[in-house]
C-alpha distance (Angstrom), angle and dihedral (degrees) to the residues before:
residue distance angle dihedral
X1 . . .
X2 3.81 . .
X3 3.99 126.8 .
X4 3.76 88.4 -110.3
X5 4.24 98.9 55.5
X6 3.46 92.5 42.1
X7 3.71 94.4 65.6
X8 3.80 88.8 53.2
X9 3.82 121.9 100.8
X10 4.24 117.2 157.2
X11 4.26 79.5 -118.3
X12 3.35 84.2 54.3
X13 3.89 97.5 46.3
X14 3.54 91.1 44.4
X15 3.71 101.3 55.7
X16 3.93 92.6 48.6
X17 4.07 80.4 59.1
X18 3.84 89.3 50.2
X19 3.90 86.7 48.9
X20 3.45 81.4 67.1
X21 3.18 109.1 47.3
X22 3.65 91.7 -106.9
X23 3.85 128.1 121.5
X24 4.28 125.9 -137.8
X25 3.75 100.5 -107.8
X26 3.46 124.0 -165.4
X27 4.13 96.6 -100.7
X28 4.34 87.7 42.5
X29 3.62 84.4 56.3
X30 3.64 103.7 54.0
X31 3.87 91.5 36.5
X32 3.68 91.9 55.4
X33 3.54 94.1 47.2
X34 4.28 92.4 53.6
X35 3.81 74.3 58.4
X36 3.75 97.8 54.5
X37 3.70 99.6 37.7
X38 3.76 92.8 51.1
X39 3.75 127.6 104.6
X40 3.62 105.0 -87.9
X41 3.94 94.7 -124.8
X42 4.00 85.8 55.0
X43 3.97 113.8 116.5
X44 3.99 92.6 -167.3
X45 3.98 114.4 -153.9
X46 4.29 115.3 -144.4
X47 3.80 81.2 -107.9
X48 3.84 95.4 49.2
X49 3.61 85.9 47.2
X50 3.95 99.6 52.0
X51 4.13 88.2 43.7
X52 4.13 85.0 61.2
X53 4.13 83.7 43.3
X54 3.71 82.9 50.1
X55 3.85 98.9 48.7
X56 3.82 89.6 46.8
X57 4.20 95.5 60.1
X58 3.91 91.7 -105.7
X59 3.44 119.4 144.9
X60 3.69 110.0 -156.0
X61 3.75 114.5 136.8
X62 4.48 118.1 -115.1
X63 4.10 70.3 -109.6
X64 3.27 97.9 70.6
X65 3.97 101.3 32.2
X66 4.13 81.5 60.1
X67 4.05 101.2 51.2
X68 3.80 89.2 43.4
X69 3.86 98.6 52.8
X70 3.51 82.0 41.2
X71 3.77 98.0 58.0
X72 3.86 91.1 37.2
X73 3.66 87.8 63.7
X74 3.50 92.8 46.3
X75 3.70 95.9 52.4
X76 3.83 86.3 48.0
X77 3.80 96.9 -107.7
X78 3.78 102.8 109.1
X79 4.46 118.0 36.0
X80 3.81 106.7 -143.4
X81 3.69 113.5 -137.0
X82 3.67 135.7 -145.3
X83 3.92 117.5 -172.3
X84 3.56 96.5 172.9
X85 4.02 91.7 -100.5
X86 4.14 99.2 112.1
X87 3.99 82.2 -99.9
X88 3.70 135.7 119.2
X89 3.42 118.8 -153.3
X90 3.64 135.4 170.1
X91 3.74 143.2 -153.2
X92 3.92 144.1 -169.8
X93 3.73 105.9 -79.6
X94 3.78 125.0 -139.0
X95 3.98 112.8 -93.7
X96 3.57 91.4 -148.7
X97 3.53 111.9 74.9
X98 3.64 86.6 -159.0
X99 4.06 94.8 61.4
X100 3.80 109.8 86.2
X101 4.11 110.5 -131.3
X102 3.50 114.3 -116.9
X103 3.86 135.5 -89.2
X104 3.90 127.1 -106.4
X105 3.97 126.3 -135.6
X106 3.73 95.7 -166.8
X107 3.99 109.5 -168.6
X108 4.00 105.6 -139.7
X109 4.11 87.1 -153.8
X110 3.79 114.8 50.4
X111 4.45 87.1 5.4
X112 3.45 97.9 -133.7
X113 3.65 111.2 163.8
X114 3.77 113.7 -139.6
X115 3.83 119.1 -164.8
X116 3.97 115.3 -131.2
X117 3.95 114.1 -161.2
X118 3.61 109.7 -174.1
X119 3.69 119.6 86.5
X120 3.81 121.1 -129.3
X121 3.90 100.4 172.3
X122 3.64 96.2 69.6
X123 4.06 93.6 108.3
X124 3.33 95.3 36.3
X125 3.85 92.8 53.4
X126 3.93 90.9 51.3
X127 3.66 82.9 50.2
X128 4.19 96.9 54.1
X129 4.18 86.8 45.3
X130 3.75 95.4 47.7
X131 3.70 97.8 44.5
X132 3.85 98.2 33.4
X133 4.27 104.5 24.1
X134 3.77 85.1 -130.4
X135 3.62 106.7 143.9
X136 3.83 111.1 -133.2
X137 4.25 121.4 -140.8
X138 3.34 105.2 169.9
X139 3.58 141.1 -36.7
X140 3.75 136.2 -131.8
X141 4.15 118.8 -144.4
X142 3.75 125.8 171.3
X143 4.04 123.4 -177.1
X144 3.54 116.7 -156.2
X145 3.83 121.2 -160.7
X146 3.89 141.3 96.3
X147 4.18 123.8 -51.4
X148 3.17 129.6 -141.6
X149 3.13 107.4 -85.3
X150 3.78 93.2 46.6
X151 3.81 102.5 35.0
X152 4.02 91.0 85.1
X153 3.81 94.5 46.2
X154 4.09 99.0 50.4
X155 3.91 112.2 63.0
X156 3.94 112.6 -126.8
């Protein structure tokens, strides 16, 4: 499980809402939860998301699944995700704004969308503040090339 899910409880989920000035309602609930019962390398799309509503006997309209990932990434809760497929998708963000998100190895071939943990920008962050005085949140890096399984089949 990665860094980011573990720190994710419904409590948890609901009190960032709160935070907000938001309240947990039923359709936030059940969207959040597709979020933390999914496979931690999952990248779920609004549509993806509904279709799992769908397959669970909720009745919340593609509408509704749309304005509520929307809002969650507004309020910080959900990261929206391009991958340079025409797709939005979204994940659990970090609670700790001090936690860097994750890195994606995105395989151009079969697109499978591995999740890289460690963080690599660290110096070069300290270097951008110091010579700059731009203070650095986060940072967003995608690598694009062939996986493992794949990297043998296409020729470079």
């Amino acid at each position: 499980m990665s860094e980011t899910q573990q720190l994710f409880k419904m409590a948890d989920l609901r009190g960032r809402l709160s935070e907000r000035k938001y309240k947990m309602t039923p359709q936030r609930k059940e969207i959040l939860q597709i979020f933390i019962d999914s496979d931690e390398d999952k990248h779920l799309s609004a549509e993806e998301v509904y279709d799992l509503l769908k397959q669970k006997d909720f009745d919340f309209g593609l509408a509704t699944v749309y304005r509520n990932v929307e809002l969650l990434n507004n309020l910080g809760i959900l990261n929206k995700i391009e991958f340079g497929d025409g797709r939005t998708r979204y994940e659990l963000s970090a609670s700790d704004p001090q936690l860097h998100q994750h890195h994606h190895l995105i395989c151009l071939n079969c697109k499978k969308i591995i999740e890289f943990e460690e963080d690599l920008l660290e110096n070069l962050e300290c270097k951008i503040e110091k010579k700059s005085g731009f203070k650095i949140l986060n940072h967003e890096v995608k690598f694009f090339g062939y996986c493992a399984d794949c990297k043998n089949k296409v020729k470079k």
